[in-house]
VODRENNU-851889 format. One record per residue (C-alpha): residue number from 1; y, x, z. Coordinates in pm, 1 decimal, decimal comma, m for minus. Layout:
// residues N
   n       yy       xx       zz
 NUM        Y        X        Z
...
// end
This chain:
// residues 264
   n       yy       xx       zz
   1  12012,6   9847,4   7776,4
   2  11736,1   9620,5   7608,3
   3  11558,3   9496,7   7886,8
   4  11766,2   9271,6   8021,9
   5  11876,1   9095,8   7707,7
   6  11460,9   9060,8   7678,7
   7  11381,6   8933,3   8001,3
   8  11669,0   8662,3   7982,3
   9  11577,1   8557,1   7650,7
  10  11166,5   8574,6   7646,0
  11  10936,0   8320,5   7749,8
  12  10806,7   8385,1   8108,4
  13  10465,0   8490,7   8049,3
  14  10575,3   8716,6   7807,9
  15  10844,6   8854,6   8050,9
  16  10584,1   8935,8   8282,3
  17  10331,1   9129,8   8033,6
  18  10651,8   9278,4   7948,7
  19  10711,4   9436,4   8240,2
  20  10398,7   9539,2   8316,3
  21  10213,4   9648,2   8015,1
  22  10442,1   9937,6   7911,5
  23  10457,6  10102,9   8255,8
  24  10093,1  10082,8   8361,1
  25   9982,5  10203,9   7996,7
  26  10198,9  10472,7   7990,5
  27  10157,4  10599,9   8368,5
  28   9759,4  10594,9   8262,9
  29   9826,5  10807,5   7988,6
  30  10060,7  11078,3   8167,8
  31   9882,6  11061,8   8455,1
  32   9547,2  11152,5   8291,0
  33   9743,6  11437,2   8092,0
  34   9853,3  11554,1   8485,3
  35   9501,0  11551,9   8560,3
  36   9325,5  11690,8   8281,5
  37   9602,6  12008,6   8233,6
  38   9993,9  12042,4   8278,2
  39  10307,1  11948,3   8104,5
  40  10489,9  12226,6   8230,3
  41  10832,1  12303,5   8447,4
  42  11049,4  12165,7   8133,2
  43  10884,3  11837,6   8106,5
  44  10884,9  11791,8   8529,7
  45  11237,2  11867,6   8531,0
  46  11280,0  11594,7   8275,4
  47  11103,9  11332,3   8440,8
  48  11263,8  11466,9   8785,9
  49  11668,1  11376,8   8586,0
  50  11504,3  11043,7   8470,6
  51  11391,9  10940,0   8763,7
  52  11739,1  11009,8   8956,5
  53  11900,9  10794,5   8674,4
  54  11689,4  10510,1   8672,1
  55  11688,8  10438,4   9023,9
  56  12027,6  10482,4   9035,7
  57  12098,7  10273,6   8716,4
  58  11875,9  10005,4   8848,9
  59  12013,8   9976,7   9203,5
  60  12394,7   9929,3   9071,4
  61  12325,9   9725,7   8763,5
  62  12113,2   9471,5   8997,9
  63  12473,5   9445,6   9222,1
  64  12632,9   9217,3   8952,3
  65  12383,9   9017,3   8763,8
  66  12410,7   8615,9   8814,0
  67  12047,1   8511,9   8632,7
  68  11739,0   8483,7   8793,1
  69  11535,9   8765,3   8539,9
  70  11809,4   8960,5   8497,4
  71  11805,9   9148,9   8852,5
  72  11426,6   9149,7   8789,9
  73  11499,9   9343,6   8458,1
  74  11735,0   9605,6   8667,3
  75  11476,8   9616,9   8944,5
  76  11219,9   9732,7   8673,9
  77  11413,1  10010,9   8551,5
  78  11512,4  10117,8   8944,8
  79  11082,1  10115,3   8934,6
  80  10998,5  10356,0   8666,9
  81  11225,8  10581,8   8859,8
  82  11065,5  10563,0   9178,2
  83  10699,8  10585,6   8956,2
  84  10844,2  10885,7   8779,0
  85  10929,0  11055,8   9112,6
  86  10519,8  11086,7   9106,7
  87  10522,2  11258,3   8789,2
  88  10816,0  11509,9   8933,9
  89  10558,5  11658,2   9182,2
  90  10370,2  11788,6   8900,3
  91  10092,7  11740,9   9186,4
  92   9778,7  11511,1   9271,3
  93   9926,8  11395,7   9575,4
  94  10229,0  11279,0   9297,3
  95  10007,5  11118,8   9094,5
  96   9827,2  10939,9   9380,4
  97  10117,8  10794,3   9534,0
  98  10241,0  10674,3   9208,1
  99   9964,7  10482,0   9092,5
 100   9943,2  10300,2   9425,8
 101  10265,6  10217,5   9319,2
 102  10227,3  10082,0   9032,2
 103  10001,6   9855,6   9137,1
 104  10174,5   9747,4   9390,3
 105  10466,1   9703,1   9174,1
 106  10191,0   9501,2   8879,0
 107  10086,3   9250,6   9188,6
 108  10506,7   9231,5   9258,0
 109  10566,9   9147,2   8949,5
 110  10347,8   8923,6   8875,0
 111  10374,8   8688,9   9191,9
 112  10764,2   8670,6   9140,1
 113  10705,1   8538,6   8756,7
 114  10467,8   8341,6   8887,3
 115  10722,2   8178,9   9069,3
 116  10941,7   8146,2   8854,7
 117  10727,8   7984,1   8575,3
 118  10624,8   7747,3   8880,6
 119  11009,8   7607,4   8936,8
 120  11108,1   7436,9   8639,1
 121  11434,8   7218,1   8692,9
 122  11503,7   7198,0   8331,2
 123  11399,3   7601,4   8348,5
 124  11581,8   7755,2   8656,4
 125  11791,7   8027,6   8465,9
 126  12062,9   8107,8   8711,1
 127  12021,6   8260,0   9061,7
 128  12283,9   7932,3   9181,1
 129  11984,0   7728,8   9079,9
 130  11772,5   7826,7   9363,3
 131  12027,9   7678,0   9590,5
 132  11828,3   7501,4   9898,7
 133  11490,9   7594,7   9778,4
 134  11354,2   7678,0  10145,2
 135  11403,7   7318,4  10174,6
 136  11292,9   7076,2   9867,2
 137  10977,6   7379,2   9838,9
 138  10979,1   7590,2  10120,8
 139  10597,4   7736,0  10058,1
 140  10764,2   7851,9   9733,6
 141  11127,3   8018,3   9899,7
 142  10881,2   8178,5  10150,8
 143  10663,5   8352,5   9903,8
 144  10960,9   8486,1   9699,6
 145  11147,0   8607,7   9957,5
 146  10856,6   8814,3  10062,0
 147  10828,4   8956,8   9723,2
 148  11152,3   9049,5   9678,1
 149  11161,2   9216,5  10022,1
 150  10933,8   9436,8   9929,6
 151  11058,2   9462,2   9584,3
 152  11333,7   9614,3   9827,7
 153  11128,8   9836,0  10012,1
 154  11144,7   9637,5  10346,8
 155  10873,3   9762,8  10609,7
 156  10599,0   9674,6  10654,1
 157  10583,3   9504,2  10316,9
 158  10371,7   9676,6   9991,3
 159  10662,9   9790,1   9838,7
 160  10782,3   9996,7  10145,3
 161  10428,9  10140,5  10149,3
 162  10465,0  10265,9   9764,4
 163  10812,4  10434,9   9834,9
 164  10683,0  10555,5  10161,7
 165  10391,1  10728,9   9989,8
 166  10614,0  10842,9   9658,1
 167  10922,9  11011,2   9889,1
 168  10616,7  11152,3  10118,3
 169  10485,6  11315,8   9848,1
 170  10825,6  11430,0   9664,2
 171  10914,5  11584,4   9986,4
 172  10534,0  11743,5   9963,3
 173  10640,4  11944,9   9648,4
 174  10948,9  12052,2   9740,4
 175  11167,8  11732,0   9533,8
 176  11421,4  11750,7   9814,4
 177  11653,8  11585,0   9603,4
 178  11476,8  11276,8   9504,3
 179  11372,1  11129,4   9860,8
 180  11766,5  11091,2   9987,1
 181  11822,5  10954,0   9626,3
 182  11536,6  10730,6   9636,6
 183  11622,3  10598,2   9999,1
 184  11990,6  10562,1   9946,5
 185  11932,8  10358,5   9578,2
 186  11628,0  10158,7   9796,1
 187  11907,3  10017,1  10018,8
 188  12116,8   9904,1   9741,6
 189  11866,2   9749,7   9602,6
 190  11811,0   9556,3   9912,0
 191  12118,7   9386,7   9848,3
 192  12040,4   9305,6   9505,3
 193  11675,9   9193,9   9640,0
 194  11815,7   8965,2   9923,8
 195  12031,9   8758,0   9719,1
 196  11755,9   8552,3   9566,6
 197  11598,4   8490,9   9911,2
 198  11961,2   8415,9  10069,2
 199  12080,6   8194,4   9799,0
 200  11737,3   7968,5   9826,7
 201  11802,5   7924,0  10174,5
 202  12196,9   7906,6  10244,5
 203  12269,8   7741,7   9876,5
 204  12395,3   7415,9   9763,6
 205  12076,4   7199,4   9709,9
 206  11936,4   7153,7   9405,5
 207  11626,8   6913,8   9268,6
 208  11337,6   7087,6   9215,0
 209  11004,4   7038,8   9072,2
 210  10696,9   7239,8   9095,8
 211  10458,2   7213,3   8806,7
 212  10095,5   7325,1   8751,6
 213  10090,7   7630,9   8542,5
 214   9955,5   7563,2   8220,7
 215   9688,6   7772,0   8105,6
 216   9767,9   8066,7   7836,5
 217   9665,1   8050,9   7513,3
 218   9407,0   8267,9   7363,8
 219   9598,9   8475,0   7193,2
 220   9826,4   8585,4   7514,3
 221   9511,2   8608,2   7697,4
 222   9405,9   8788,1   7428,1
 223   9667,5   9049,7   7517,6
 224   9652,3   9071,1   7852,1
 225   9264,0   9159,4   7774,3
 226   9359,5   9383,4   7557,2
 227   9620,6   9560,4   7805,4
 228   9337,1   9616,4   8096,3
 229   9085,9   9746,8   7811,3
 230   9313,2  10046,6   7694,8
 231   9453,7  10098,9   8040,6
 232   9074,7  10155,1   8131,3
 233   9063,9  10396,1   7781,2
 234   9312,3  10585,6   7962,7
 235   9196,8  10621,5   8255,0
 236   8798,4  10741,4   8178,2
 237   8898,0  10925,1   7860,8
 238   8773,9  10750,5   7607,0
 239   8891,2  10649,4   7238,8
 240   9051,1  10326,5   7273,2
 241   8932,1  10264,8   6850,2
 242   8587,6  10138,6   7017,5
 243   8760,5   9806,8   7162,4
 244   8800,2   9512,0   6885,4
 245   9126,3   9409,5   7060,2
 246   9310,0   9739,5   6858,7
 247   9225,6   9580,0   6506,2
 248   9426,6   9460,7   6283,4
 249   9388,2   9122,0   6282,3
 250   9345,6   9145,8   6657,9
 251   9734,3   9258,3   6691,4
 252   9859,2   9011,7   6492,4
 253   9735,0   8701,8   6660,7
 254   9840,7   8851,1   6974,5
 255  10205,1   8852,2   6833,9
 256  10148,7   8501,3   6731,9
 257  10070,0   8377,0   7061,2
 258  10373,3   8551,3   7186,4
 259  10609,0   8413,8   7006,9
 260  10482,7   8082,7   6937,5
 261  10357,3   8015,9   7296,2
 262  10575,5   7745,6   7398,4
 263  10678,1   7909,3   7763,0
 264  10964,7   7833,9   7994,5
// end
């Protein structure tokens, strides 16, 4: 698997547009080609054996990881299944639930890098390096152990309201199948999940310190720009050509500001 070895080893920021770029993009795309016709029995039974694998891939992997991004790399994957369990219905009420998840999942995501680009100790890297956070920074050990309850699906938290809403409508359709999968692999995942949070509390302590987060540079603001503007191609139909951000030129200094941004 690649997206592990790229979380680890990317800067932060780019971790985070990472992990959310891809999946929002393509759910926009797939979803609009759910509303607009069908992709027939063969294709749902495709997405229905990917979903079962990733959630199940992601829960287990998750178990044994020792780095901070690393479970956050497995918890992705377990996420595209649960988003493609949407896509199994074949329905609107699929497609509905799943992209209230995925933007639950985007806001997820994006709070727990957050975090993580906040606590730099050096770079915290390993999940022993959270030891004792609810006590140097306990505003900081508070919010990420909220979002990685819900990352585990723990009511009444956003992420328990996605899977609620994505096994609801699985079950709707006649998925059977996917909602014990989805629960059982949601419950692994919650130990996976509640090792960050237990470690920051019960750890040995370590010195932390929380900086200001440094404003991006244009061209990785560029990209995230240019990530909303052909999600919202997708979305209303429209050629994504019309948008400058798709040029070129455009692309390229995008790539330069993601791999010369000098990110944690």
């Amino acid at each position: 698997m690649w997206a592990p070895d790229i979380y680890e080893g990317s800067p932060t920021p780019v971790t985070a547009f990472l992990s959310i770029a891809p999946k929002i993009s393509i759910s926009a795309n797939i979803s609009r080609v759910s509303i607009y016709g069908s992709y027939g029995a063969t294709l749902q039974q495709i997405f229905f054996f990917c979903s079962i694998a990733s959630m199940i891939l992601g829960a287990l992997a998750a178990m044994a990881q020792t780095k901070v991004k690393r479970p956050l790399a497995h918890s992705s994957i377990g996420h595209v299944g649960y988003i493609r369990t949407g896509f199994s219905c074949g329905t609107i009420e699929g497609i509905q639930s799943l992209l209230i998840g995925i933007f639950i999942y985007a806001l997820m995501t994006i709070d727990a890098f957050a975090i993580v680009l906040a606590l730099r100790q050096t770079r915290v890297k390993y999940i022993a390096d959270l030891g004792a956070l609810a006590k140097t920074n306990p505003i900081s050990a508070i919010t990420f152990s909220i979002t990685m309850f819900s990352y585990a699906g723990i009511p009444p938290l956003a992420g328990f309201c996605s899977k609620f809403y994505l096994f609801f409508a699985a079950l709707g359709c006649g998925a059977y199948f996917l909602a014990p999968v989805g629960v059982v692999t949601s419950v692994i995942g919650r130990w996976a999940a509640g090792r960050l949070p237990r470690v920051s509390k019960f750890g040995d302590r370590r010195q932390f310190s929380v900086h200001r987060t440094r404003s991006l540079p244009n061209q990785l603001r560029h990209g995230w720009e240019c990530m909303l503007r052909k999600i919202g191609s997708s979305l209303i139909h429209q050629p994504s050509t019309q948008y400058p951000c798709t040029s070129p030129q455009s692309l390229h200094e995008m790539n330069l500001g993601l791999v010369n941004g000098s990110w944690p």
